[in-house]
ChimeraX commands (.cxc) that place a marker at each C-alpha (Angstrom):
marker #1 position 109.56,100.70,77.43 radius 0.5
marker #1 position 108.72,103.29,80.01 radius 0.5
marker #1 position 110.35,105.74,82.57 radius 0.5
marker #1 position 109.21,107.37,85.76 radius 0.5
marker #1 position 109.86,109.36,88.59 radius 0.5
marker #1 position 112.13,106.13,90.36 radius 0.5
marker #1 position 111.67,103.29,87.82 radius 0.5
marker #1 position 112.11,102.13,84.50 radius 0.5
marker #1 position 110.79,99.44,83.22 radius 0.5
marker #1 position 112.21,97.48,80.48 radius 0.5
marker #1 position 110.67,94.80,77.87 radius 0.5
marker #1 position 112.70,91.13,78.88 radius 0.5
marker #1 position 112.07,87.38,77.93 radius 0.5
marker #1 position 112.14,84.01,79.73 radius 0.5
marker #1 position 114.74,82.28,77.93 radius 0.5
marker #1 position 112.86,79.16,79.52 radius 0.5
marker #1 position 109.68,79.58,78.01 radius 0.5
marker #1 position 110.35,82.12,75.35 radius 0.5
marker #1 position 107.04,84.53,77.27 radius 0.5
marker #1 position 107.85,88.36,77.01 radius 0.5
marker #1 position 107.44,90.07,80.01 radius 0.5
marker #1 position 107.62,93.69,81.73 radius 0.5
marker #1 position 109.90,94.53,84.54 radius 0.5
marker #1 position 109.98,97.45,86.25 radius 0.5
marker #1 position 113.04,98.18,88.26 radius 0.5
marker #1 position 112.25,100.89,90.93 radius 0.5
marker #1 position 115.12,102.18,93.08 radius 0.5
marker #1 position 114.95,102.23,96.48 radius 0.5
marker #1 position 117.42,105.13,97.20 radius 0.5
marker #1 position 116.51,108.65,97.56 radius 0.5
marker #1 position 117.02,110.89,94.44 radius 0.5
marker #1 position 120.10,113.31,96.11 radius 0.5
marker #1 position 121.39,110.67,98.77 radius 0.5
marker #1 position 122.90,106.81,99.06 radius 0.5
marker #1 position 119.61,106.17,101.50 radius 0.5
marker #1 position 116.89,104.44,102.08 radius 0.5
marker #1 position 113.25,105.92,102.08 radius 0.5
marker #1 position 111.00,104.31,104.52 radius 0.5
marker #1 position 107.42,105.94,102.91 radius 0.5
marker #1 position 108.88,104.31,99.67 radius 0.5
marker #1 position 109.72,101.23,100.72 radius 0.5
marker #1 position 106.54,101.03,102.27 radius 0.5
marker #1 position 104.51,102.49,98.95 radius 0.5
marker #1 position 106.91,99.79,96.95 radius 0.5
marker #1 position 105.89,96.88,99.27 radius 0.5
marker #1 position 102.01,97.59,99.01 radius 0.5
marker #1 position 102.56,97.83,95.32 radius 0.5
marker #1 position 103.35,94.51,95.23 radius 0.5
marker #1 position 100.86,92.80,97.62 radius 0.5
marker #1 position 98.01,95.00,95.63 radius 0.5
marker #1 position 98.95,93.60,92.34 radius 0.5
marker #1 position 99.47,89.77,93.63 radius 0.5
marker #1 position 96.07,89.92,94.52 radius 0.5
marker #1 position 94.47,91.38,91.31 radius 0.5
marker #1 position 93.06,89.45,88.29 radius 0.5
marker #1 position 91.52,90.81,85.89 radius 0.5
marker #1 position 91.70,90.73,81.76 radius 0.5
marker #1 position 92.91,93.92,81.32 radius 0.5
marker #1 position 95.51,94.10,84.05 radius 0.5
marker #1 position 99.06,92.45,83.74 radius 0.5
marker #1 position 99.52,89.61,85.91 radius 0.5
marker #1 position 102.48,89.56,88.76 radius 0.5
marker #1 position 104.57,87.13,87.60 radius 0.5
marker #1 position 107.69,87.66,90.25 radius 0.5
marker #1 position 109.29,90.23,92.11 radius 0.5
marker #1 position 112.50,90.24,94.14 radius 0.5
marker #1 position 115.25,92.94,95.21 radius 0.5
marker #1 position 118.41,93.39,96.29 radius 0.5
marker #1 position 120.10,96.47,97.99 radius 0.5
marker #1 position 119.39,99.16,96.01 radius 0.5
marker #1 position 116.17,98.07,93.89 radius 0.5
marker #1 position 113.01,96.49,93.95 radius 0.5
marker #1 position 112.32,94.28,91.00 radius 0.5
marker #1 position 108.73,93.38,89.48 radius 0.5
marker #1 position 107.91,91.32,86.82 radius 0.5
marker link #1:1,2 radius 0.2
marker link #1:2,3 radius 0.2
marker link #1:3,4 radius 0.2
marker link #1:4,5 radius 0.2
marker link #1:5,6 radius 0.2
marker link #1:6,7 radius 0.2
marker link #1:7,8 radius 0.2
marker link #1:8,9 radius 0.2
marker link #1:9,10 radius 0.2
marker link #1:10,11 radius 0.2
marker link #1:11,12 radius 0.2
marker link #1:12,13 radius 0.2
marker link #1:13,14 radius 0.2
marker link #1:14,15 radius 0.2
marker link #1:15,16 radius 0.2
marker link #1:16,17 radius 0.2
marker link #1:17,18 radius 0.2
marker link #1:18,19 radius 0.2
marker link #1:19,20 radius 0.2
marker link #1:20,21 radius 0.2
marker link #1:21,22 radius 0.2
marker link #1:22,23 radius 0.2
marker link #1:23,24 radius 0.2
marker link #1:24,25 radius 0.2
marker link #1:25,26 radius 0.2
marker link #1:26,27 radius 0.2
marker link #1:27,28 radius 0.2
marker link #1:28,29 radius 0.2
marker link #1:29,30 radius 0.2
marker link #1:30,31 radius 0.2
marker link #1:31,32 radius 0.2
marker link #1:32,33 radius 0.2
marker link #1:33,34 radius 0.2
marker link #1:34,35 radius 0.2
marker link #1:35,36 radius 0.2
marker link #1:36,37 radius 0.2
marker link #1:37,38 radius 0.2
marker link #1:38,39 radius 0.2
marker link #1:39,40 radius 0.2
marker link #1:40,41 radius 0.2
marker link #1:41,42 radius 0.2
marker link #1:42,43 radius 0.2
marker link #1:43,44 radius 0.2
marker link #1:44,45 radius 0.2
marker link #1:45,46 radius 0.2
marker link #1:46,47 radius 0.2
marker link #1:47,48 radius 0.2
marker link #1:48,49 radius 0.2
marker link #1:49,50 radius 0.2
marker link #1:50,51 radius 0.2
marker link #1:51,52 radius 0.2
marker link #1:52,53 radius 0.2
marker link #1:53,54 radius 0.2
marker link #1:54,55 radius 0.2
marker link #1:55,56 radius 0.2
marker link #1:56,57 radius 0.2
marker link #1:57,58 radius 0.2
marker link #1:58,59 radius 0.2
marker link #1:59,60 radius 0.2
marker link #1:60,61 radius 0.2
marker link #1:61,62 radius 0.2
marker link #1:62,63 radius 0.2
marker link #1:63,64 radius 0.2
marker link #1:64,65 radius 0.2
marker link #1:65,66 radius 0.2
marker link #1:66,67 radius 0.2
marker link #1:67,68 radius 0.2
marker link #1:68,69 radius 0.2
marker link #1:69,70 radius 0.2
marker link #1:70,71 radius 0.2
marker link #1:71,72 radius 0.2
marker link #1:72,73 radius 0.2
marker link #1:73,74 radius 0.2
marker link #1:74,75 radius 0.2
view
């Protein structure tokens, strides 16, 4: 769907419930290097807890997020 600066952030569906959903895959790794940011992992990680505790209408609702070694994952 969309590309930024770290992320993408691709159009998926829940083969449980058939719901489309967003996720955007943000890397944790620095651009020019194999390592870890701190100030990003930090920016990622109060992403996350800002949208968990939004609701509005015109926002899109956190449904999950998870990562693994290289990448933070938000649905």
């Amino acid at each position: 769907l969309s590309r930024g600066a770290n992320s993408f952030v691709y159009k998926v569906k829940d083969i449980k419930n058939n719901k489309i959903h967003a996720l955007k895959v943000i890397d944790k790794l620095e651009k020019d290097s194999k390592t870890i940011c701190p100030r990003k992992l930090k920016s990622i990680k109060q992403e996350i807890e800002i949208h968990k505790r939004l609701e509005h209408p015109n926002i899109v609702k956190l449904v999950q997020h998870f990562e693994d070694d290289q990448n933070f994952y938000i649905i």
